[in-house]
Phi, psi and omega in degrees: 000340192278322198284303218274312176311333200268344176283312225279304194294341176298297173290011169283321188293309176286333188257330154271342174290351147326277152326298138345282190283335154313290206279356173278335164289323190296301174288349173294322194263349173284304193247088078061043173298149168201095191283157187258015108003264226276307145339261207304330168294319175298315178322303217258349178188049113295057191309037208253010164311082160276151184256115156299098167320293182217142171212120189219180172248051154259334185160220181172156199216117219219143185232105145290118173267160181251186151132217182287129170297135162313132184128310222214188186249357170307127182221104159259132218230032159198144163268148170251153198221149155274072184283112177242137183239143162277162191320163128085047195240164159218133172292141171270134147000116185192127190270154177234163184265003194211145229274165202190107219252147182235129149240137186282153170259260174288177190028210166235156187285184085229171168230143161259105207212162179274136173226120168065064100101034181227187197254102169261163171237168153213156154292138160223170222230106180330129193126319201271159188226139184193132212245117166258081256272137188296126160087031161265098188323155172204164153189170196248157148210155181258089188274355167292107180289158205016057166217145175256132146325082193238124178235122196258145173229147168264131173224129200285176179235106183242172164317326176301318184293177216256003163214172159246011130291354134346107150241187175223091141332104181264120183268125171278305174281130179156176203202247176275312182206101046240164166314094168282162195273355146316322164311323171283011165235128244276151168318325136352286175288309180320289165346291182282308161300352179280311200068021183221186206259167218291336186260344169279345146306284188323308184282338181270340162240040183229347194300283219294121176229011191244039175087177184299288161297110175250161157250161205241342172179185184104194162347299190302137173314119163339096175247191192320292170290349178275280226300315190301307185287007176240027156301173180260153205282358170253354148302310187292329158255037123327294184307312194257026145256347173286323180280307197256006204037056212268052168274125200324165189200151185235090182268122156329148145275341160306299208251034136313076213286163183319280176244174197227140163265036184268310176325297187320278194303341195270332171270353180278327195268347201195036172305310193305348160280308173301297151356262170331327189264347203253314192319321186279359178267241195009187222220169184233155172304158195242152150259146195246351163272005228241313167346149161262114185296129158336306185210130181207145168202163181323353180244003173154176181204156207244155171217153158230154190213147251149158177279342185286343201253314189210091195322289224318345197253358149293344157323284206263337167065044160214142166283169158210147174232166177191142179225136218233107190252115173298146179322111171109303279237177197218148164272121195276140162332129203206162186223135177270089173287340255223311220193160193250111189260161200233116168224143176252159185232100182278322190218185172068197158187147200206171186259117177268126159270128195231154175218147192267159162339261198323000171082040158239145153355047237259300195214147169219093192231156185247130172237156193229178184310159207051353169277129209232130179235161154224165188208130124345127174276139154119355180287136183297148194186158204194136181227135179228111181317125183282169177276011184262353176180169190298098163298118170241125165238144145263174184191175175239168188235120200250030156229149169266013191273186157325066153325071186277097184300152201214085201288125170297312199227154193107179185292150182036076166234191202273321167304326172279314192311302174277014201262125211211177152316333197271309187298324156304288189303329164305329186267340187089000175272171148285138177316313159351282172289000141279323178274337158327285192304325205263351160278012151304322166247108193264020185251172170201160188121249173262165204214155197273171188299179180256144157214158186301143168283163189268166219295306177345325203254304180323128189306190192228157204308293170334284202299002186259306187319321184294302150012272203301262187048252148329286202269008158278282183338303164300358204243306178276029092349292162096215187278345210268034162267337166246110192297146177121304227231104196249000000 
């Protein structure tokens, strides 16, 4: 009995902030309010700070970082990152401290990364989601002429990393810029680990000057890694018996390390063998436009990918998802118990509304492509289409399990699930005017646009007051309604 009470006082709570954050929408566009709440809510879960990462003229690399809000108690706990490339570019070889979730927007791929302690590859494709585990050397390449690359990615931000604002890129490839981390080791040691002379070092870790993203051929001046992939596989691998000395060797096997970077170069320099033989073990990309939506009904449609759909996101331990709101139409209030969500804004533009614990108001805000939100888990939340055209996000999740988004209102919501005598008496109603209200809306998911009642249907003066009322009254509860919650 305690447990059905303590649900019952949960969805009140969450059903009045329902309320609340509607009819606090409605009235923002009526009277053009704008509370500094709602201000100090967009700071905090509004995303638009990009951070340049990398920036050359192959391409660039752009960051939302996570980690603690200034202020507050709030941990967003992922960076979401933008990769963008010109035709003919390559991301160099490199390693990262944090797990690394990828999805194509635009153009193709290919990526390369060590799996089981060889070089695997894949093509990718718009659509595709593909995971690279923190501390597997990789580099991208854009091999399509005159298409540019856009790659949106996740990367946590864990204890491990080296901040919490933070990641760290380690580059195995570089020269005067960027750096390779070979470099931090005296000459000496190189020398003796290479096995090649002080002036075939010098040129090999001082050439590369044009950033982390190059071009690889066109206009641009010739380098180091474009001669390498466009060798033939028995030059290159020549050349890199001259470079690393790459000669049988009798290594322990104990002292093998996950990956080595003489492997790393020897499969990246002599792929078409090594390749082959490692590709068909490595995970294969999953496409998610390709997906059959989870859930569609006339007003719009959902896709979700989980480790149960695709293991490989048990790697980096986040789902991802995407959705499509046909005009005016709402992704129905909802609550994440399981997880904390990320939506990125691929097309349209629309509103996300978020509500804190105590049942106010946190962000009611309009967003547009490109723009990146988070919601808290358990915090109540909505997404609303504008009416001039179809809203589309995509987004991460920061558990790879089952998410059961847990919808308040609609057909098979939390309002039909309780609706009982205990659910009335929470509301002050009769049971009657409840299964009225909660059968009301017979769609559930996504839900169709609002439209004005018709005049029969207008509240009547009392009835606006009483309204106003209620949110003031849920509004001055305050922090202390929820223990905790500063």
């Amino acid at each position: 009995m305690e447990i059905r009470n303590s649900l019952l006082l949960l969805v009140l709570i969450l059903f009045s902030a329902l309320v609340a954050s509607v009819s606090g929408h409605w009235r923002e566009r009526e009277e053009g309010e704008n509370s500094e709440q709602r201000t100090q809510g967009e700071k905090w879960f509004l995303l638009r700070h990009l951070h340049d990462v990398v920036k050359t003229d192959a391409g660039v690399m752009k960051l939302v970082k996570g980690g603690y809000h200034r202020g507050t108690s709030f941990h967003s706990p992922m960076h979401i990152g933008f990769i963008s490339m010109e035709p003919n570019s390559l991301f160099i070889p490199q390693y990262l401290d944090s797990n690394l979730l990828l999805f194509v927007h635009h153009g193709e791929a290919r990526v390369g990364h060590i799996y089981g302690d060889e070089l695997a590859e894949r093509g990718l494709k718009p659509g595709d989601v593909y995971t690279i585990p923190a501390g597997s050397a990789f580099y991208l390449e854009n091999r399509v002429e005159n298409q540019r690359l856009h790659i949106i990615c996740s990367i946590d931000v864990t204890s491990e990393s080296m901040g919490w604002h933070a990641f760290q890129s380690f580059f195995i490839g570089g020269g005067n810029y960027p750096t390779s981390v070979l470099a931090g080791f005296d000459h000496t040691t190189l020398l003796t680990a290479l096995n090649v002379s002080t002036e075939e070092l010098s040129t090999f870790l001082t050439r590369q000057s044009s950033g982390p993203i190059m071009h690889l051929s066109g206009s641009h001046h010739t380098h180091i890694w474009s001669k390498f992939l466009a060798q033939e596989p028995h030059k290159r691998l020549a050349h890199l018996k001259r470079v690393a000395n790459f000669e049988e060797e009798t290594i322990p096997k104990e002292d093998e390390s996950t990956w080595s970077l003489r492997k790393f170069l020897f499969t990246l320099l002599n792929r078409e063998d090594v390749v082959e033989r490692v590709n068909h073990k490595a995970p294969s990309a999953y496409n998610l436009y390709n997906r059959k939506a989870d859930f569609k009904n006339d007003y719009g449609w959902s896709k979700k990918l989980d480790e149960s759909n695709y293991p490989p996101l048990k790697i980096s331990g986040n789902g991802v998802f995407l959705v499509n709101l046909s005009p005016g139409s709402m992704m129905a209030p909802h609550v994440n118990p399981t997880a904390i969500e990320y939506g990125i804004v691929l097309k349209g533009t629309g509103r996300v509304q978020i509500v804190y614990p105590n049942g106010t108001l946190a962000m009611n805000a309009r967003v547009r492509e490109g723009d990146v939100f988070w919601v808290p888990r358990y915090f109540p939340f909505c997404q609303i289409a504008s009416t001039n055209g179809p809203f589309e996000f995509f987004g991460f999740t920061t558990s790879a399990r089952r998410n059961h988004q847990q919808f308040l209102v609609g057909k098979n919501s939390l309002m039909q699930s309780l609706r009982g005598p205990e659910f009335a008496a929470a509301f002050g109603i009769s049971e009657k005017r409840l299964k009225r209200i909660a059968n009301a809306q017979s769609e559930q998911v996504i839900l169709p646009s609002w439209s004005p009642a018709s005049p029969h249907d207008k509240a009547t003066e009392p009835e606006r007051k009483k309204t106003v009322k209620f949110e003031r009254m849920m509004g001055s509860f305050g922090n202390d309604m929820i223990m905790g919650f500063d």
